[in-house]
N, C-alpha and C positions, 0 to 999 in steps of 0.2 A: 448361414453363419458358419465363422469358420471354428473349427476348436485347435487347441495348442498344435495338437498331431497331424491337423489336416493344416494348418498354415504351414508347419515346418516339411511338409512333404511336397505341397506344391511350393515354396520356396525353392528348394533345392532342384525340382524339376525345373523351373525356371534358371538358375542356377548352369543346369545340363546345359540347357537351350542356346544358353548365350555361349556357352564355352566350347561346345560341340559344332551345334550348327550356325551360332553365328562366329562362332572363331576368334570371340574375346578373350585376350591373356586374361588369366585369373588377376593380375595385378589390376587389372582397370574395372576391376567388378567391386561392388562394392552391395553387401546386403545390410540394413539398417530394420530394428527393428523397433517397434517402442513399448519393449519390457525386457528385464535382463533374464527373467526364465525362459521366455521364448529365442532369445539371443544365444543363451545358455545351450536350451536345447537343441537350436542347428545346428552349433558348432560338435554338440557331444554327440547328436547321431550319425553325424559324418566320417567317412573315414581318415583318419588322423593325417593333417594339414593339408586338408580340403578348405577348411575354414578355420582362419587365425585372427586375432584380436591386431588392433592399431600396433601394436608395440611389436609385435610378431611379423610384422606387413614384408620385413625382406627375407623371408624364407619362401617367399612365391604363392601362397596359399590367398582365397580371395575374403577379402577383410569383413567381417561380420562382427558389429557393433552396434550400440544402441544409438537412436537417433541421438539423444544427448547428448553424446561423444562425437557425433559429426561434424559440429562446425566446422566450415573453414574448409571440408572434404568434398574433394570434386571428384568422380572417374566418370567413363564415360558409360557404363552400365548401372544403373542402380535398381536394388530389388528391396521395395519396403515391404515390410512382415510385419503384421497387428492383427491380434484378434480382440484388440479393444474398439467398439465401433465409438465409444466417443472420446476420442484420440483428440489433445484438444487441436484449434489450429494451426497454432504457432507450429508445435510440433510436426503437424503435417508437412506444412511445407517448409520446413528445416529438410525432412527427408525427401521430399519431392524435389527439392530445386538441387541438390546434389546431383542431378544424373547430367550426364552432358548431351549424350547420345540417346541413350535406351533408358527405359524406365519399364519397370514392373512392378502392382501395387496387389501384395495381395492381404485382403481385407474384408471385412462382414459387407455384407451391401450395405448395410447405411453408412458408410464411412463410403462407402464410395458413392453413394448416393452424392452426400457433401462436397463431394468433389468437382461434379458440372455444374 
């Protein structure tokens, strides 16, 4: 199970991943989470405009917001962050079908258990 600090640390290693070695512009990365402290928290342990809010999005930094705030948002990297394992469904795949390309889901095992 994951706790607040170990989601927002492998988040952000994921995060690295896409940006370094896969070579995705921070603009088409999109990390979604579903709670605003854990949302909260990625953005403020990062270094400043690493990660920017929807409204923030053309200062280049890669958008980190709660799934709630997603609709409608497509890029082609998505990184969901929960340490809720009963995330209801609708929610899930609100944040899951946002990825175009890449997806990375990081979550308790039984939220991802739910998921196959």
């Amino acid at each position: 199970m994951h706790t607040a600090p170990e989601a927002v640390e492998e988040a952000q290693g994921a995060v690295g991943h896409l940006l370094e070695d896969l070579v995705i512009d921070p603009s088409n990365i999109l990390v979604l989470t579903g709670h605003r402290d854990v949302r909260d928290q990625i953005r403020n342990d990062a270094p400043d405009g690493t990660f920017v809010s929807w409204e923030e999005r053309q200062n280049g930094g890669v958008i980190c917001e709660t799934i709630h705030r997603s609709k409608g948002l497509e890029r082609d990297a998505v990184v969901v962050v929960t340490e809720d394992k009963g995330l209801s469904r609708h929610l899930l795949y609100v944040g899951l079908s946002r990825a175009v390309s890449h997806l990375v889901v990081v979550a308790p095992q039984e939220l991802l258990d739910r998921m196959v």
